[in-house]
N, C-alpha and C positions, 0 to 999 in steps of 0.2 A: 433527511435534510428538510428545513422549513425554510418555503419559499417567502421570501421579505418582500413588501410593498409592489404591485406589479409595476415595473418601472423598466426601462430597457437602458442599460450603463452601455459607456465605450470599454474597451479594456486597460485604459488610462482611468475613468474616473473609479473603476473597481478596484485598482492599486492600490489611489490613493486612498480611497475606505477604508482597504485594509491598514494600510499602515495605523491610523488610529484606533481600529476597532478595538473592542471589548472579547470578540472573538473572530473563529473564524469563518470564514464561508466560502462557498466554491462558486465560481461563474461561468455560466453554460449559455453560450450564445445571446448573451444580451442581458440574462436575467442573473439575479442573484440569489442564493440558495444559504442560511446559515447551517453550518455543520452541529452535528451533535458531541455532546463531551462523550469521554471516556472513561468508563469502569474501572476498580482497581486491579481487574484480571488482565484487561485491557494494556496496562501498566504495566505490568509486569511480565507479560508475556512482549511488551517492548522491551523492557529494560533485560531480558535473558538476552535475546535477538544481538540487542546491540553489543553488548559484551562478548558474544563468540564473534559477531563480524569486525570488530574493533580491534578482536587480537588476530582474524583472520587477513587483514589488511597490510598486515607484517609481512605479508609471502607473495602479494600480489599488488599491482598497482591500480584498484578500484575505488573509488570514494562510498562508502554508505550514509543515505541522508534519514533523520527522520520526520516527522509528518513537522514539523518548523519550516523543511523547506516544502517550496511552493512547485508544483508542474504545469507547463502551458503545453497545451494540444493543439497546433496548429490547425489543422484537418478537421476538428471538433470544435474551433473557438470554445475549449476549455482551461480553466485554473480550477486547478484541484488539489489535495496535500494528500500525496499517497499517506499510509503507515511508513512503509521504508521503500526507498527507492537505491539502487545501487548502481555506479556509473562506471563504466571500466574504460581510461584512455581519458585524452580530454573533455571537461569538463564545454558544455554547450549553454550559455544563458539568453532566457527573452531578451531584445533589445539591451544586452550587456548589463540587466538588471543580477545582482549576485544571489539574490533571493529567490530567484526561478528557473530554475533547466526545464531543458527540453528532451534528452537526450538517454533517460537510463535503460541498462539492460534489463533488470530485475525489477519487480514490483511485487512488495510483499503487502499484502491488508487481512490485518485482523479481522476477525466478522463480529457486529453486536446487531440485535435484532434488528434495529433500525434501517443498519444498509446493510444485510447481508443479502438480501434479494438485487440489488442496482448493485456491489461487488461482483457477485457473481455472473453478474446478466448485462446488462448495457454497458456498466464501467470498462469492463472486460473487452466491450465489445471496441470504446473508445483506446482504451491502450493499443489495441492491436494495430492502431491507424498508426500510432510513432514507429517511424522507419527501423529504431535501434533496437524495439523493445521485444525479445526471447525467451522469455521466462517472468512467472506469474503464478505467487504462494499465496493459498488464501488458509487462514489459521483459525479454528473454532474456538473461542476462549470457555464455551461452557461445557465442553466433552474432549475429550484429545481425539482428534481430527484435522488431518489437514490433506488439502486438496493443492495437489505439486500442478501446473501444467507447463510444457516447457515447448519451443517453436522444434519442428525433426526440417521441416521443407517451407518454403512459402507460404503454403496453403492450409498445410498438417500439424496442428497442435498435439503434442500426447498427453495425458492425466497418469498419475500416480498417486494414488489415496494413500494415506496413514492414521489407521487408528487402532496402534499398539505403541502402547509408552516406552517398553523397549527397544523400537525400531531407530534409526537414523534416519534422518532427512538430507539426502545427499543433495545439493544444487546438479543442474547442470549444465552451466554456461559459466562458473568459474568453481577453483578448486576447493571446496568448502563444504564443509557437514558438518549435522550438530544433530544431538541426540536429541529424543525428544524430551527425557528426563529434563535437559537441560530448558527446551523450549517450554517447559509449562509447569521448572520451577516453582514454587511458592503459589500456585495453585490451589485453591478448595473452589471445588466445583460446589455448584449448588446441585442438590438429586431431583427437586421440583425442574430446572432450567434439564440438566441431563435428559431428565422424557422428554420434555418437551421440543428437546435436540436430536432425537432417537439413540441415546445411548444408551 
């Protein structure tokens, strides 16, 4: 993220920025941050994602959102656009805003070099402030790798690595799996990004 003009916003005038920006950007305690775009692996490892949770949604009453919608972190004074967020039960919005919940169980984000370090590491640390939130997928788009971590107790988070293309990605906080095959689809890794990923 690049931080924009040092300026300290309400969370009202950061709204309305957004509404007419050009892109988007996240706001963290006063300041504003623009986000960086996405890769076509990036893309594509969205669009597999959505299409199993889209026909996964058939069997269970959860909503999955992607990074269009917005998350506010109360506890963080943050607005952030997960990759995918997934909601199970009613739906919780900022000030009755329809463009921001507050509330999901899941949190899935893709890594590109840029935030794969604040994904993994303070973002991380910020989700786990939201009351509802139990589960947390972070996906490597340049090696098949993913980092599952799911809440066991309060305090106890567990990890389950993946990096074998013919494994399954089970969830565990609603009924749902998707192979990996499927998750990284259309795929071509670059072999220079793979080393430099430790693959």
């Amino acid at each position: 993220m690049q931080q924009l003009e040092k300026k300290y916003y309400t969370p009202e005038e950061y709204l309305e920025l957004e509404e007419t920006a050009e892109y988007k950007s996240e706001y963290y305690q006063g300041e504003i941050f623009a986000m960086s775009g996405a890769t076509a692996n990036h893309n594509f490892i969205s669009g597999n994602l959505l299409t199993g949770l889209n026909n996964a949604q058939k069997t269970h009453k959860c909503f999955s959102f992607t990074n269009d919608m917005r998350l506010w972190i109360n506890a963080k004074n943050l607005f952030t656009y997960p990759d995918f967020m997934i909601v199970c039960g009613k739906l919780e919005y900022y000030t009755n805003r329809k463009d921001t919940i507050t509330n999901p169980l899941i949190i899935i984000e893709v890594l590109s070099d840029s935030t794969k370090n604040y994904d993994r590491g303070e973002k991380f640390v910020f989700y786990r402030s939201i009351p509802t939130f139990q589960e947390y997928i972070i996906i490597d788009q340049y090696s098949v790798y993913i980092e599952h971590f799911f809440i066991e107790t309060k305090k106890q988070w567990l990890l389950i690595e993946y990096n074998d293309i013919n494994s399954i990605l089970k969830f565990s906080k609603i009924d749902f799996q998707i192979p990996l095959k499927d998750v990284y689809n259309l795929i071509e890794f670059d072999n220079a990004k793979r080393r430099e990923h430790g693959a």
